[in-house]
C-alpha positions as CSV (number, residue, x, y, z in Angstrom):
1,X,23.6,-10.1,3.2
2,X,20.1,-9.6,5.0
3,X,17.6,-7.3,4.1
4,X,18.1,-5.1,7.3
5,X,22.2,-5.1,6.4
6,X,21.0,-3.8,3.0
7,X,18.5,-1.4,4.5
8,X,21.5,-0.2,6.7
9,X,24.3,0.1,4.4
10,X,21.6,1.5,1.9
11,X,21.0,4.6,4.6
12,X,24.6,4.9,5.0
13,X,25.5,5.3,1.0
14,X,22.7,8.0,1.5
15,X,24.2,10.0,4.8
16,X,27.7,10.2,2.5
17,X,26.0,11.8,-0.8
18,X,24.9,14.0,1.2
19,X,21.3,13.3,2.9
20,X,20.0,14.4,6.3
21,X,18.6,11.6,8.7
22,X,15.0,13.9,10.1
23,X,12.8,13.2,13.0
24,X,10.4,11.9,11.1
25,X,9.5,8.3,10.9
26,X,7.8,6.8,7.8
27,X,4.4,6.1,8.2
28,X,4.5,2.7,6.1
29,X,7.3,1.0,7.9
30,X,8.6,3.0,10.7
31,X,12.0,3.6,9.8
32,X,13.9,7.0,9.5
33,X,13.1,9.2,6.8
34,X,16.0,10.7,5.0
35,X,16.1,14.2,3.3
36,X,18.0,14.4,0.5
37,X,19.8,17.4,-0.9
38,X,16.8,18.1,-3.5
39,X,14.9,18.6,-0.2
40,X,12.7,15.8,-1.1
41,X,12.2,13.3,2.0
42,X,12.5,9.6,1.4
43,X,12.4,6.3,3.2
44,X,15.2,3.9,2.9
45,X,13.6,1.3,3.7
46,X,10.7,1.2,1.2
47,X,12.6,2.9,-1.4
48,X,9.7,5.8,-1.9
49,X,9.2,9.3,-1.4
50,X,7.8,10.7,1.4
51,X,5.1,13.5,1.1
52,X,4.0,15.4,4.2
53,X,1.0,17.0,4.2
54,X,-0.8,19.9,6.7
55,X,-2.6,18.7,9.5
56,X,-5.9,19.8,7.7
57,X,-5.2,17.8,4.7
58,X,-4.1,14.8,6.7
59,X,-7.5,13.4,7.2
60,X,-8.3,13.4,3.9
61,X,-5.6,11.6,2.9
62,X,-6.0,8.7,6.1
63,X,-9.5,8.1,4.3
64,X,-7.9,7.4,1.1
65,X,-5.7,5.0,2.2
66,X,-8.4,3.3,3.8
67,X,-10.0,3.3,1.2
68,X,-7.3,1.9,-1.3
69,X,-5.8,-0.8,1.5
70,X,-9.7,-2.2,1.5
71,X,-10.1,-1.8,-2.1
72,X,-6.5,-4.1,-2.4
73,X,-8.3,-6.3,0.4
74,X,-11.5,-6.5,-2.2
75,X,-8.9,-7.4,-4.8
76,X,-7.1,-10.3,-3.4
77,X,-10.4,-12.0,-2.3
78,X,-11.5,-11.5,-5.9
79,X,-7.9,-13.2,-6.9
80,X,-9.0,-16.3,-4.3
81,X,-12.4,-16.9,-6.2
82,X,-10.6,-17.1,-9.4
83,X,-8.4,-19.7,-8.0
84,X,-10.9,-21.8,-6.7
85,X,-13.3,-21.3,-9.8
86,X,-10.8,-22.5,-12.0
87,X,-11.0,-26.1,-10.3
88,X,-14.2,-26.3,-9.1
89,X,-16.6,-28.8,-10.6
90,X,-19.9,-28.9,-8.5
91,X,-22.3,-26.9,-10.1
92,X,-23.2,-25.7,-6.7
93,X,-20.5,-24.7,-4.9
94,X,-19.5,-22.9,-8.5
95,X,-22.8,-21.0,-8.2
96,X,-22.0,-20.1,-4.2
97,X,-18.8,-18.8,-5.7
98,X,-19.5,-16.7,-9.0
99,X,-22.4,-14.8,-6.3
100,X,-19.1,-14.0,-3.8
101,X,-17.5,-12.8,-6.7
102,X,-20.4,-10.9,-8.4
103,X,-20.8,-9.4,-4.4
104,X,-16.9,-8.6,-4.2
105,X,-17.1,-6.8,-7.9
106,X,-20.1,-4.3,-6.7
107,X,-18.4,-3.4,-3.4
108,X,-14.9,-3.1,-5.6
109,X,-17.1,-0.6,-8.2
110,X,-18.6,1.2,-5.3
111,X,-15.4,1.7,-3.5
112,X,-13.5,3.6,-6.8
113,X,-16.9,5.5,-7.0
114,X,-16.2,6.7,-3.3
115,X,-12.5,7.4,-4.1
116,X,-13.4,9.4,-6.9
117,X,-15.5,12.0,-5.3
């Protein structure tokens, strides 16, 4: 069975216990979000709640997402640098590469100071 079949027959079990397919699409993936009889809303498709929040909160929370996808952007360019440091021999090219990786850390420190505040 594919994915989408599973996805499908997933939202299906959920229409039959009871949920209520909304208007609403999910912001991650762009499929239908459900609400279930708890009243929470939920997405079928990436298996997570769904939290709306008031138009005046709703910039605040765009900025946090930026900031966490480029601190996961941070975080897998650090994960690259390990890779190639663990096989890299000439003294130079190890010293171009532990200052990317001592650049990457900073901005990484900086951003969770910034999503902090």
């Amino acid at each position: 069975m594919s994915k989408d079949s599973k996805v499908i027959q997933h939202m299906a079990n959920m229409l039959k216990q009871g949920a209520t397919l909304t208007e609403i699409v999910c912001p991650a993936c762009a499929s239908p979000i459900f609400r279930l009889k708890s009243g929470d809303l939920w997405c079928a498709r990436c298996k997570k709640r769904v939290i709306m929040l008031k138009e005046s909160e709703a910039g605040v929370s765009r900025n946090q997402t930026q900031l966490m996808n480029l601190e996961n952007t941070v975080l897998k360019k650090i994960q690259v640098i390990e890779e190639k440091l663990k096989s890299e021999e000439d003294a130079e090219r190890l010293e171009k590469l532990t200052s990317a990786l001592a650049s990457l850390l900073d901005t990484l420190e900086r951003l969770r100071r910034v999503r902090r505040t």
